[in-house]
TIFILO-808994 format. One record per atom (N, C-alpha, C): x negated, y negated, z. Coordinates in Angstrom, 3 decimals. Layout:
BEGIN
<rec px="X" py="Y" pz="Z"/>
...
% end
This chain:
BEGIN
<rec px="92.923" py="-10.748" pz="79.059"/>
<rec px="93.360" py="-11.249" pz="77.759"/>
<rec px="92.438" py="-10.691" pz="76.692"/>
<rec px="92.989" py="-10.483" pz="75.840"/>
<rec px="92.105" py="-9.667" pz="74.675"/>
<rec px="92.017" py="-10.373" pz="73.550"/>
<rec px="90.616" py="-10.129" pz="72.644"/>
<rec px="90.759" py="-11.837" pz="71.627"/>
<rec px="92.339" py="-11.807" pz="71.010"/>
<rec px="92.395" py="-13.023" pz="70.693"/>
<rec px="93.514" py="-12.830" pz="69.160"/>
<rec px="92.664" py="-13.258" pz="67.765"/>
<rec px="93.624" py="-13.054" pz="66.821"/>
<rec px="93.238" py="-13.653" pz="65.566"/>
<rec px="94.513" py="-14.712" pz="65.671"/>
<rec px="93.819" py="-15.974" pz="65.603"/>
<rec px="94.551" py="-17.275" pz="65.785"/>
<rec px="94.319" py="-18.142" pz="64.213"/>
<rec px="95.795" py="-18.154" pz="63.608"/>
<rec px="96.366" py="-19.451" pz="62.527"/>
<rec px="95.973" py="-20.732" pz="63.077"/>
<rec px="95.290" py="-21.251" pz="62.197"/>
<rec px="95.575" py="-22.916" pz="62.648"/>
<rec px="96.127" py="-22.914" pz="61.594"/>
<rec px="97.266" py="-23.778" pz="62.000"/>
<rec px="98.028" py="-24.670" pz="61.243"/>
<rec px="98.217" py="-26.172" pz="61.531"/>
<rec px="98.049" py="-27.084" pz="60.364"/>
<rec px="97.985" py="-28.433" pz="60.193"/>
<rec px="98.183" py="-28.877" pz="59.190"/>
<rec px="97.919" py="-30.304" pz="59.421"/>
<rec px="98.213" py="-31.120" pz="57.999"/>
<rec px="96.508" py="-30.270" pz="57.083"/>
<rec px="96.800" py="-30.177" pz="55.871"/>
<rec px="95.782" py="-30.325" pz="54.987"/>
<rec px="96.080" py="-31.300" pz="53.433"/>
<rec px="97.116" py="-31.137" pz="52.845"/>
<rec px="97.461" py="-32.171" pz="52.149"/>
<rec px="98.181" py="-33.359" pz="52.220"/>
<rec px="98.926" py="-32.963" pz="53.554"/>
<rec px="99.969" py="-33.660" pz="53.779"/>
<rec px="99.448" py="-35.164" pz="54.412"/>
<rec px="99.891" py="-36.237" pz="53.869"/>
<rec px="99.582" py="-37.588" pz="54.119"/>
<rec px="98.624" py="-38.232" pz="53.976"/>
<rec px="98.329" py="-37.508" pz="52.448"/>
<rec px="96.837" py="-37.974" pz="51.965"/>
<rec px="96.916" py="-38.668" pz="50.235"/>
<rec px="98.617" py="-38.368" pz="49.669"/>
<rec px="98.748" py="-38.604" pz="48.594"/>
<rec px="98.058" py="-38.538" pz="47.433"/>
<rec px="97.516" py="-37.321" pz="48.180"/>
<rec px="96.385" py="-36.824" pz="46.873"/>
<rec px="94.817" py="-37.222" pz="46.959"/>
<rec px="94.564" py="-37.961" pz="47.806"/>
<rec px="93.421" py="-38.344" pz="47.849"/>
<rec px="92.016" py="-37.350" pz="48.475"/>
<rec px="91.246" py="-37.353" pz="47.640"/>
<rec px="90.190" py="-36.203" pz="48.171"/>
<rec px="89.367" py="-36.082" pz="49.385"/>
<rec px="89.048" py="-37.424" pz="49.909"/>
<rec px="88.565" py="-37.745" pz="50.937"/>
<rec px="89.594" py="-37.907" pz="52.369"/>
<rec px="90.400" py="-37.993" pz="52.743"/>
<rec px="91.468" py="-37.947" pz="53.203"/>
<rec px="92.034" py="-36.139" pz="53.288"/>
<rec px="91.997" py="-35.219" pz="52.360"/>
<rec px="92.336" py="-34.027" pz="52.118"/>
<rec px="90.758" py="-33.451" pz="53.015"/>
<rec px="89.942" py="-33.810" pz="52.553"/>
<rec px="88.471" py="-33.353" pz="53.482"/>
<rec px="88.523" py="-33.431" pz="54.778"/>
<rec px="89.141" py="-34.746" pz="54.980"/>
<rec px="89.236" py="-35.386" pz="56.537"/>
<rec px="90.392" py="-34.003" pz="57.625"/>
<rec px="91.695" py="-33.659" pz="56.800"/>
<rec px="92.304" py="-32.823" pz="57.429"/>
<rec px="91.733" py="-31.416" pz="57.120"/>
<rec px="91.108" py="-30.868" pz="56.400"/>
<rec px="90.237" py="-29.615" pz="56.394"/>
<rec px="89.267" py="-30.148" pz="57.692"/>
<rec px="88.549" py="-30.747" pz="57.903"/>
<rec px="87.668" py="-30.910" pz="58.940"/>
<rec px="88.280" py="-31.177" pz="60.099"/>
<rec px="89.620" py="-31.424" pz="60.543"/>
<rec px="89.957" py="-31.150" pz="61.465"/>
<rec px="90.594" py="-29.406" pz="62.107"/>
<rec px="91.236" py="-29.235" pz="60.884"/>
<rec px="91.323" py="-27.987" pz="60.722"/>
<rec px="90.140" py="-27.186" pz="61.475"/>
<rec px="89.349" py="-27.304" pz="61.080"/>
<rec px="88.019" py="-26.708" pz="61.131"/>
<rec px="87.263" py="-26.697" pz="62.576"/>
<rec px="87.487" py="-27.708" pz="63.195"/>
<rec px="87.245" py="-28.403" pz="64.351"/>
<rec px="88.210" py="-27.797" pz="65.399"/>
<rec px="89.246" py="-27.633" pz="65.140"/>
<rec px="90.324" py="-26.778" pz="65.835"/>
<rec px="89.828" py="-25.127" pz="65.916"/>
<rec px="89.362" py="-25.056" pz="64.273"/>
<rec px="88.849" py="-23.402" pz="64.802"/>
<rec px="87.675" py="-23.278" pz="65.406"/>
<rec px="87.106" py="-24.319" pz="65.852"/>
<rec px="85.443" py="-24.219" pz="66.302"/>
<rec px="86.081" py="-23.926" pz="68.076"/>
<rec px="87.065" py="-24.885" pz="68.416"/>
<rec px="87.431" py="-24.625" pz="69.504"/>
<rec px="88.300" py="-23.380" pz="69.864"/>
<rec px="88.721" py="-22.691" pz="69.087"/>
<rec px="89.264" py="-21.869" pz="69.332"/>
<rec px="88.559" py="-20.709" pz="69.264"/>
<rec px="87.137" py="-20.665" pz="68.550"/>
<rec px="86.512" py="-19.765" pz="69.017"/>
<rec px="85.920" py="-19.880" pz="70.143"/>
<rec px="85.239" py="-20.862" pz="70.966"/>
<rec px="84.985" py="-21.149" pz="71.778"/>
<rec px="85.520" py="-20.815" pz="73.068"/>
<rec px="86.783" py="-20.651" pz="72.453"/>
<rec px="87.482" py="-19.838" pz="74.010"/>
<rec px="87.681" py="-18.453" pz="73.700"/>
<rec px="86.876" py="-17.598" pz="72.831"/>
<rec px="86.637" py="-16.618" pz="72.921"/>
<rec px="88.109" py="-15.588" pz="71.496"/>
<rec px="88.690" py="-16.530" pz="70.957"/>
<rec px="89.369" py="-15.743" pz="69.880"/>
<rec px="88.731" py="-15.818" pz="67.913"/>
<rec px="89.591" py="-15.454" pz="67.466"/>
<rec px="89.296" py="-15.002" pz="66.315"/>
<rec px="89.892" py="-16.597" pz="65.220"/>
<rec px="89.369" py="-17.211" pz="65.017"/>
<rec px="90.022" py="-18.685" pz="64.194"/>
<rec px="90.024" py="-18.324" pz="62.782"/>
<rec px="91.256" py="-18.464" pz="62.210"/>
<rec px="91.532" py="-17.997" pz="60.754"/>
<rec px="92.216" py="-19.385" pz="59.949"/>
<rec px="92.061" py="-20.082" pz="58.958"/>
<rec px="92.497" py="-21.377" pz="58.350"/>
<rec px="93.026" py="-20.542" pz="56.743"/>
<rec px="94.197" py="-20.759" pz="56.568"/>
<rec px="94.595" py="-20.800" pz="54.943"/>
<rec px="94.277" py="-20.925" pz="53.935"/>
<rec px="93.137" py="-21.707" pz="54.391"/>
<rec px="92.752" py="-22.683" pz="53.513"/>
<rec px="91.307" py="-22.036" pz="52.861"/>
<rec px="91.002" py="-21.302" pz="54.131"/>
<rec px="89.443" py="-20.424" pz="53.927"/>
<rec px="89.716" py="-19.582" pz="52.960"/>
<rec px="90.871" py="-19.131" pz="52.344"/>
<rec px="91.133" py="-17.529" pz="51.978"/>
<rec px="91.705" py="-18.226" pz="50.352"/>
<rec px="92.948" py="-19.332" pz="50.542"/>
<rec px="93.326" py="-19.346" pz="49.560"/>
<rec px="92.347" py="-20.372" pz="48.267"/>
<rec px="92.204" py="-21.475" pz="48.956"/>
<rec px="91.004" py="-22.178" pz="48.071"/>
<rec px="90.161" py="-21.648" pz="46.925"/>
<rec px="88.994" py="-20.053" pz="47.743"/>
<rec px="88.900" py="-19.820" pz="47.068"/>
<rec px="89.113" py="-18.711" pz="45.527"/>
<rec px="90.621" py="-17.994" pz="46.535"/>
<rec px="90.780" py="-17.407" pz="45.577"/>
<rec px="91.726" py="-18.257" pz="44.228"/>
<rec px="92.335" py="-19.067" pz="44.696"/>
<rec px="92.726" py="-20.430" pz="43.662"/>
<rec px="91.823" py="-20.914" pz="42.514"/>
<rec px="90.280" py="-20.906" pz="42.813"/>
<rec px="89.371" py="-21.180" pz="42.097"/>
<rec px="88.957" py="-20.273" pz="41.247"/>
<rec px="89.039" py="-18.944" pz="41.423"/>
<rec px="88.616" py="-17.846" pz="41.145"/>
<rec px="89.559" py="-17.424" pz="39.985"/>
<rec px="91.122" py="-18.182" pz="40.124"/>
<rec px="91.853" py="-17.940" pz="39.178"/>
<rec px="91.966" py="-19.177" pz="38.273"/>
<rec px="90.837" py="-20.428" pz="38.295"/>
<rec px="91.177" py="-21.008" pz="37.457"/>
<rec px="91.815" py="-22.209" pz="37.740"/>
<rec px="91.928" py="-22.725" pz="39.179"/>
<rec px="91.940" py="-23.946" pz="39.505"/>
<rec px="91.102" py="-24.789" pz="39.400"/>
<rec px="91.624" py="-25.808" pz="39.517"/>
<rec px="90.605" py="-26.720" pz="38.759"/>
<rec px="90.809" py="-28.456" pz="39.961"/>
<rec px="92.264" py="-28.142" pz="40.466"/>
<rec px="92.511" py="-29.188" pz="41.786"/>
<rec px="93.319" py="-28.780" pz="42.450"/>
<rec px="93.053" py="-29.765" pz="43.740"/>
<rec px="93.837" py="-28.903" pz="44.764"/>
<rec px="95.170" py="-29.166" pz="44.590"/>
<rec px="95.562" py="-29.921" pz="43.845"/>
<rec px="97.358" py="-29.426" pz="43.394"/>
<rec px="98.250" py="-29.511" pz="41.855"/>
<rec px="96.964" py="-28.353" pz="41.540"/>
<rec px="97.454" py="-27.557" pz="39.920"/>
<rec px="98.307" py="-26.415" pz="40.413"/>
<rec px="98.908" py="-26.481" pz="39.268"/>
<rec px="99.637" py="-25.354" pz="40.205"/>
<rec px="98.834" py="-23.880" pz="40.274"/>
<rec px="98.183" py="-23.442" pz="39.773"/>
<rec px="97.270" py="-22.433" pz="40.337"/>
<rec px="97.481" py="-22.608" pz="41.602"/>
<rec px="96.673" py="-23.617" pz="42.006"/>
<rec px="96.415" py="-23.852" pz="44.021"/>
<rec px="98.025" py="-23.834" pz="44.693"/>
<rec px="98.980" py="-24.617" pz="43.860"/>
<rec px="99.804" py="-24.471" pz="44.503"/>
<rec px="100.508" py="-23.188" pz="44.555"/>
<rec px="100.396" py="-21.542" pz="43.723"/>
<rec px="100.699" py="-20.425" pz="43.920"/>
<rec px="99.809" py="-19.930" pz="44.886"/>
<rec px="99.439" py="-20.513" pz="45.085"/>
<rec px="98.242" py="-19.519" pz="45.809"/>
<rec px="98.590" py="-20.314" pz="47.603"/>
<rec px="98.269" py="-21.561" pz="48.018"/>
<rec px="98.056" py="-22.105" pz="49.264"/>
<rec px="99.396" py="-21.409" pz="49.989"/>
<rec px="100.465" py="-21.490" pz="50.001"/>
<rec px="101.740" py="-21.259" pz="50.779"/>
<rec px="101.562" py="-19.403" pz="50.953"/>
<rec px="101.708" py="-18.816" pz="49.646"/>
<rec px="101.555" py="-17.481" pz="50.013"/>
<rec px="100.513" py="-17.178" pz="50.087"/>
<rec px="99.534" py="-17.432" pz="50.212"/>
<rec px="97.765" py="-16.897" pz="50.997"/>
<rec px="98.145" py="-17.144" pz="52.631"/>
<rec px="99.029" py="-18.234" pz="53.068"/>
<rec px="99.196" py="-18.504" pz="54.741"/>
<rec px="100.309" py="-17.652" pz="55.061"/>
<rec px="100.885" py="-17.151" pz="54.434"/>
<rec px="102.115" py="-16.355" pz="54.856"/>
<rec px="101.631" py="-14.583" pz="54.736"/>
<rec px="101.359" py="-14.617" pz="54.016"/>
<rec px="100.455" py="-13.258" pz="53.962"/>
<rec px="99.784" py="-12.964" pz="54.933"/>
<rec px="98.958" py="-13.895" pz="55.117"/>
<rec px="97.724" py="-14.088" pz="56.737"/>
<rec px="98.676" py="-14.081" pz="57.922"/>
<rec px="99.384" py="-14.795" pz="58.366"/>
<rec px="100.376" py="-14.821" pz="59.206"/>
<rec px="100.695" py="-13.453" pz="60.030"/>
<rec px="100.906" py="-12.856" pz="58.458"/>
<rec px="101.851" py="-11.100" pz="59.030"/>
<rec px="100.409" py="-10.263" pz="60.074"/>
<rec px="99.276" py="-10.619" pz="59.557"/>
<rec px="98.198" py="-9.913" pz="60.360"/>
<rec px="97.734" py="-10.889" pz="61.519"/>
<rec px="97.832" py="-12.262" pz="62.130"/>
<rec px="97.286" py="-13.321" pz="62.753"/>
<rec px="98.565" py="-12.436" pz="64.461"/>
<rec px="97.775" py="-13.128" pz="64.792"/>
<rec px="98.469" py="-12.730" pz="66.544"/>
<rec px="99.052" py="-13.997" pz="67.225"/>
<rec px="98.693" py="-14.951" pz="66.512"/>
<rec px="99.388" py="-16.416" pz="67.186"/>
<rec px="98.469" py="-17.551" pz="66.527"/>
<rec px="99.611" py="-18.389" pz="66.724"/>
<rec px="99.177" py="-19.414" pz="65.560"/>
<rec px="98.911" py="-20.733" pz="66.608"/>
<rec px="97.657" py="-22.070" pz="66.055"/>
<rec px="97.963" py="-22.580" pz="67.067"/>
<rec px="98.235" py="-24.037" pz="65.813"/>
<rec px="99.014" py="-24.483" pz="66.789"/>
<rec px="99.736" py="-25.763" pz="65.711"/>
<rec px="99.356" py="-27.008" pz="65.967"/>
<rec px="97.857" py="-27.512" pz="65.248"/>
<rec px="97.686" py="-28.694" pz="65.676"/>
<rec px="98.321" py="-29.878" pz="65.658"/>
<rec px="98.371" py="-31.295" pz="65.857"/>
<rec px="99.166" py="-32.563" pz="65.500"/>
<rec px="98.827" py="-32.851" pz="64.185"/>
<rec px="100.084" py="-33.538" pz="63.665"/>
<rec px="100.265" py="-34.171" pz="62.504"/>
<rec px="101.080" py="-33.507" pz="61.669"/>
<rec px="102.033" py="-34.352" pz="60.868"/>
<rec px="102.884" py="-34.153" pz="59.860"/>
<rec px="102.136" py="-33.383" pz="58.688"/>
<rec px="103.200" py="-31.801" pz="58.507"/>
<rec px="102.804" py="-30.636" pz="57.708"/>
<rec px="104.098" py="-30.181" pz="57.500"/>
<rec px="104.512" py="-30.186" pz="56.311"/>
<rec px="105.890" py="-29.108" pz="55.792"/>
<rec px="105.374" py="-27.774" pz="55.921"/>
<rec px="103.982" py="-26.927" pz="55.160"/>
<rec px="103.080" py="-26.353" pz="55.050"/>
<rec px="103.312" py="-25.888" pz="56.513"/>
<rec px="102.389" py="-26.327" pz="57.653"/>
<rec px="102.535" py="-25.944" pz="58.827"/>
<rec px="104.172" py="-25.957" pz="59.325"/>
<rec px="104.779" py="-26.647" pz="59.325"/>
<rec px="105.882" py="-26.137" pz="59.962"/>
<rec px="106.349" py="-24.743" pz="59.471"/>
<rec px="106.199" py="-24.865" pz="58.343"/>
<rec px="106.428" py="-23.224" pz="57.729"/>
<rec px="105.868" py="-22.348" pz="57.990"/>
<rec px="104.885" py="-22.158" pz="58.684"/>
<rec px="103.593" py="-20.993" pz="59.192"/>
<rec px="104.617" py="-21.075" pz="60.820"/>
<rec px="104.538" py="-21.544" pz="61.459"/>
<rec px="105.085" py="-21.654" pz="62.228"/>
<rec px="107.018" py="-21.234" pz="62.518"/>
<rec px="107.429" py="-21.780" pz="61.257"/>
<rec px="108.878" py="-20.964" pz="61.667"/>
<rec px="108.348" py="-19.400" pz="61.097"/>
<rec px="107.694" py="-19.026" pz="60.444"/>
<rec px="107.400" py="-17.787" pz="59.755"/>
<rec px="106.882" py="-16.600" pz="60.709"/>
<rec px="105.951" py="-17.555" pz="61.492"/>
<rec px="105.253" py="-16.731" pz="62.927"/>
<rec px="105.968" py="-16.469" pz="64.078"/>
<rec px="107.068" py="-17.358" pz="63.999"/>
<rec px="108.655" py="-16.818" pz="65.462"/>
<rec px="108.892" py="-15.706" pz="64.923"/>
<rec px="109.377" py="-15.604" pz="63.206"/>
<rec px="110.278" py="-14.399" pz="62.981"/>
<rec px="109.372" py="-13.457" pz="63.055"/>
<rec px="108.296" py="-13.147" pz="62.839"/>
<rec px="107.098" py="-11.878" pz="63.396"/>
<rec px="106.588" py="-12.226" pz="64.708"/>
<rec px="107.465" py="-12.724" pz="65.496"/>
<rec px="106.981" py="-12.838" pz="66.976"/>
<rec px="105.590" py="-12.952" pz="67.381"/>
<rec px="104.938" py="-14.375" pz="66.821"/>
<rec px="104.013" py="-14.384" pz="66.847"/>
<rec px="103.943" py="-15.794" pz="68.492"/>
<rec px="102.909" py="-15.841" pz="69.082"/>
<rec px="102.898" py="-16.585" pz="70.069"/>
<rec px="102.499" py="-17.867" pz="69.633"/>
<rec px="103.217" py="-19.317" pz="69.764"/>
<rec px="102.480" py="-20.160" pz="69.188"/>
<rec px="101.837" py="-21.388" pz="70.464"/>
<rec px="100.882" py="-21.630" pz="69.861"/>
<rec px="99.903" py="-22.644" pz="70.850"/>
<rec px="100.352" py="-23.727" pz="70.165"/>
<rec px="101.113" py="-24.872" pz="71.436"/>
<rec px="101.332" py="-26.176" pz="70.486"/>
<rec px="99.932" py="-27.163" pz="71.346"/>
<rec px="98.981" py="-26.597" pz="72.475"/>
<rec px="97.581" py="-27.635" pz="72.324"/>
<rec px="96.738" py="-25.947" pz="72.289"/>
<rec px="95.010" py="-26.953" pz="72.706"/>
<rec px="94.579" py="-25.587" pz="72.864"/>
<rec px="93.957" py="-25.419" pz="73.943"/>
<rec px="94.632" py="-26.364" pz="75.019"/>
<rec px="94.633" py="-25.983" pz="76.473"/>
<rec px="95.925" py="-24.818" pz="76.609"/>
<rec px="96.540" py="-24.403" pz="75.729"/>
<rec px="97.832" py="-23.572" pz="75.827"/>
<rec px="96.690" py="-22.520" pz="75.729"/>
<rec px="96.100" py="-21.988" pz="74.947"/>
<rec px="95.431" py="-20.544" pz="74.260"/>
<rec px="94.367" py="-20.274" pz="75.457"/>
<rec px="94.963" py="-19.047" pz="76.196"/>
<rec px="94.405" py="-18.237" pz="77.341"/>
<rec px="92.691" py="-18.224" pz="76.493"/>
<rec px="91.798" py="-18.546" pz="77.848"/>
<rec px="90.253" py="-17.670" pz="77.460"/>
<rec px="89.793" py="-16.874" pz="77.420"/>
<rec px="89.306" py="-15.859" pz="76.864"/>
<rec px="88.675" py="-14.966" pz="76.958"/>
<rec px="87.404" py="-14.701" pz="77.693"/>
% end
């Protein structure tokens, strides 16, 4: 098996109604997912790493001005086209489900645990 570059996809805003601490809580799981996924020897890539700060860079100011919101959906879809398989953690995500139908149509392999994702 040869590394991949692995999507996590998850909740990050979703079921937090805006709340900042709650939005932290699903970034840190996020995060926690890619710790394990390097751990088994692949490449862990989050949306969230890439678009955040280029969102800021243009002048965001929260995570759902719309700045952030041009930026979060197409920063993960962009990433996607180069990612080798996505792994789809639990919890309610429109966001993630969309990385996920996006990664079938580029035949991407998806991990629904991460006892699924071969070790390296």
């Amino acid at each position: 098996m040869n590394r991949q570059i692995i999507l996590i996809a998850g909740p990050y805003r979703s079921g937090t109604q805006g709340n900042a601490d709650l939005i932290a809580q699903n970034l840190a799981r996020l995060e926690e997912a890619a710790l394990a996924v390097w751990q088994r020897g692949h490449i862990p890539v989050i949306g969230e790493w890439l678009a955040l700060p280029l969102a800021k860079a243009a002048g965001s100011t929260r995570h759902d001005d719309a700045i952030c919101e041009s930026m979060l959906y197409p920063v993960a879809h962009r990433l996607i086209t180069r990612c080798d398989a996505i792994f789809r953690i639990a919890g309610e995500s429109r966001g993630a489900d969309m990385d996920i139908k996006l990664g079938r149509q580029h035949g991407l392999t998806i991990y629904p645990t991460l006892e699924s994702i071969p070790a390296v």
